[in-house]
N, C-alpha and C positions, 0 to 999 in steps of 0.2 A: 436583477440577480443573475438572470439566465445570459446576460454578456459578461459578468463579470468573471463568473466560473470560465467560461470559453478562454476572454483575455487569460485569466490564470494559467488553463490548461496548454495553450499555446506558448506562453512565454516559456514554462517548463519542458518545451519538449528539445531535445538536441538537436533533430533536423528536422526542418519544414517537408523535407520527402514523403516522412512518416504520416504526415497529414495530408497529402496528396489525394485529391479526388482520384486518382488511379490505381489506390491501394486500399483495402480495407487491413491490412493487416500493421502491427505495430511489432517490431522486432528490438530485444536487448540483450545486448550482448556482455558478460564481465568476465575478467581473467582471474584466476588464484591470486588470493590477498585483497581483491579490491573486496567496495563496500557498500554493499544494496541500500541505499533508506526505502523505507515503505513509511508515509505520511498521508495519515488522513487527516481531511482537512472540511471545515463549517466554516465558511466565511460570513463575514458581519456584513449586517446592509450598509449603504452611502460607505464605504469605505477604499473605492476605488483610487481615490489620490494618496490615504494611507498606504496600498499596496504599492502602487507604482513607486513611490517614494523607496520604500522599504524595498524594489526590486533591486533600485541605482545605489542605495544604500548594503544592503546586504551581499547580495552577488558576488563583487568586485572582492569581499574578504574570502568568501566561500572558498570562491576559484582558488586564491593563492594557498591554499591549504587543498588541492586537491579533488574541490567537487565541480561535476558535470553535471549538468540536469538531464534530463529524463521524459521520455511525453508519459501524459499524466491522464486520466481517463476517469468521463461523470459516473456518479453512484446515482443510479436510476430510480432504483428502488431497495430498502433494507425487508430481508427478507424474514431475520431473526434476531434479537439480540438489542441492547441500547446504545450503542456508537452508533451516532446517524452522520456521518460527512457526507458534505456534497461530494467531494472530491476525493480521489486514491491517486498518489503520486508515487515517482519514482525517481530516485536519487541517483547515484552512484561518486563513490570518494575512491582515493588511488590506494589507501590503506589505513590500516584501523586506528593506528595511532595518530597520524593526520584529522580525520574524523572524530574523536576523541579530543583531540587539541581545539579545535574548530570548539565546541560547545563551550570549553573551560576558557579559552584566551578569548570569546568574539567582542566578552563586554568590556575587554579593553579598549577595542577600538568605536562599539559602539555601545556605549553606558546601558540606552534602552533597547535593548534587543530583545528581551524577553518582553518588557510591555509592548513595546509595537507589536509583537508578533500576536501578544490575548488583546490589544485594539482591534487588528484585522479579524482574527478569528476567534468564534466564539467556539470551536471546540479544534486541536491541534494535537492527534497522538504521533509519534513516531516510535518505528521501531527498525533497528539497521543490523546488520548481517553480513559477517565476515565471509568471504568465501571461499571454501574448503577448496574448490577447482574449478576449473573455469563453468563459466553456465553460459547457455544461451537457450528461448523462452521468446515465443509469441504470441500474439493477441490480436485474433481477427474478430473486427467490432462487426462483420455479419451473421456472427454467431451467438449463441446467449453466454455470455460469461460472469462466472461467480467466484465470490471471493468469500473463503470461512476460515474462519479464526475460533481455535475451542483450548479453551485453558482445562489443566485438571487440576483436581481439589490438593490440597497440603496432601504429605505422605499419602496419597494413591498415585494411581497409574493410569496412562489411559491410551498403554499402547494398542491392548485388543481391540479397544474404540476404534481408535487411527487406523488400526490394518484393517477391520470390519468397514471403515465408511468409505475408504476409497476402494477395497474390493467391490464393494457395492455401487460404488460411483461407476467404476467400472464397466461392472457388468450391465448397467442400465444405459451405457451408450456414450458416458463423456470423457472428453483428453483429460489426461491429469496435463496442467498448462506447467504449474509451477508447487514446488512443497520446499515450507522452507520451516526450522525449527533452530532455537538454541538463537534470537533474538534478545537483542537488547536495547532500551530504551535510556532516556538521557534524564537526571530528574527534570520534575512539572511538565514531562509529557508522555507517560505511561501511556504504553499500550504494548505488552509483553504474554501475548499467545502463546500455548504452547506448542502450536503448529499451525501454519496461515497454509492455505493452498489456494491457488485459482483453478478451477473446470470449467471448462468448454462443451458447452449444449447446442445439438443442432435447433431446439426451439425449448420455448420456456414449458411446454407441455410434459417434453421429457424430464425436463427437471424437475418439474412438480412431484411426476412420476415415482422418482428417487426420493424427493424428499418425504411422500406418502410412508416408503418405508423404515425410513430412518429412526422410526420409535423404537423400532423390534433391535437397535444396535444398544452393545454394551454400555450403557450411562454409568452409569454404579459412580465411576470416577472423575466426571466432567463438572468442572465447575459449572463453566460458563461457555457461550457459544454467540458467535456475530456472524452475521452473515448478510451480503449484500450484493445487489447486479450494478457491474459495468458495461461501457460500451465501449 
């Protein structure tokens, strides 16, 4: 299992530099209009020649509509929450409508595109994001990195949460790497937060740190909460 996620992760990445033994760090970059996917991913066991297939298969549509891959990065450990992916990926499409076209036209050209994809993985959310203005966002895998995802309940709110957890992330020592909200998801693969962020810890003790106090923050209006480490 532990080559298969690697193969995955590697095919996904845009440039082999990014994986360089010379760097620890992972950079992406997108302009106004394009279109982040964030895709977490369970891969099924024995199903390496389903994947490979499904790459020489799927890919080659993708591209013509606009998508570039992305390097993609293991889920180490889930820290909170019931989304357990092996894997946390990263997309990018030239614009939303493109991206949009892509889901609705794919099973023209390939009837089973949704069952290949629940063959390979036994669990597949996504969720992608327009971009208001350009972003650019790193990820150095020698530091501890986490990824949390918190929805809020129907008619509440949960902006004093949101401003309370990352002042506090803050204050106890980590980068805010990335904060992204107002996601949308494709049907049969929901996973629509109401705010995703990645933080950057100089060791996992600090983080603990943080998350020791995170009871005393405003719940009232949180539904739900995921949260997991990358490398």
């Amino acid at each position: 299992m532990r080559n298969v996620l690697l193969t995955l992760l590697c095919i996904l990445t845009i440039s082999s530099t990014v994986l360089s033994a010379q760097s620890t760090i992972t950079r992406y970059d997108l302009e106004e209009g394009q279109v982040l996917d964030i895709l977490l991913l369970r891969q099924q066991p024995d199903t390496d020649d389903l994947l490979s297939d499904y790459f020489k298969t799927a890919f080659p549509v993708a591209k013509r509509f606009g998508y570039s891959p992305m390097a993609g990065h293991k889920v180490t450990k889930i820290t909170q929450g019931n989304h357990v992916p092996f894997s946390f990926v990263f997309g990018k499409w030239e614009d939303l409508n493109r991206r949009e076209d892509f889901i609705e036209e794919v099973t023209d050209e390939i009837p089973d595109f949704h069952e290949r994809r629940r063959n390979i993985w036994s669990y597949f959310g996504l969720t992608y994001y327009k971009m208001e203005e350009d972003l650019s966002f790193a990820i150095d895998s020698e530091r501890f990195n986490v990824v949390t995802a918190y929805w809020q309940k129907p008619n509440a709110s949960i902006s004093t949460f949101h401003h309370q957890w990352v002042a506090l992330a803050q204050t106890e020592g980590s980068d805010l790497i990335l904060e992204l909200s107002n996601g949308k998801s494709p049907f049969g693969y929901y996973h629509q937060p109401t705010y995703l962020t990645i933080t950057s810890w100089e060791n996992e003790a600090a983080f603990s740190a943080f998350l020791a106090k995170c009871s005393d923050l405003a719940l009232e209006g949180v539904q739900h909460l995921n949260q997991f480490i990358i490398n």
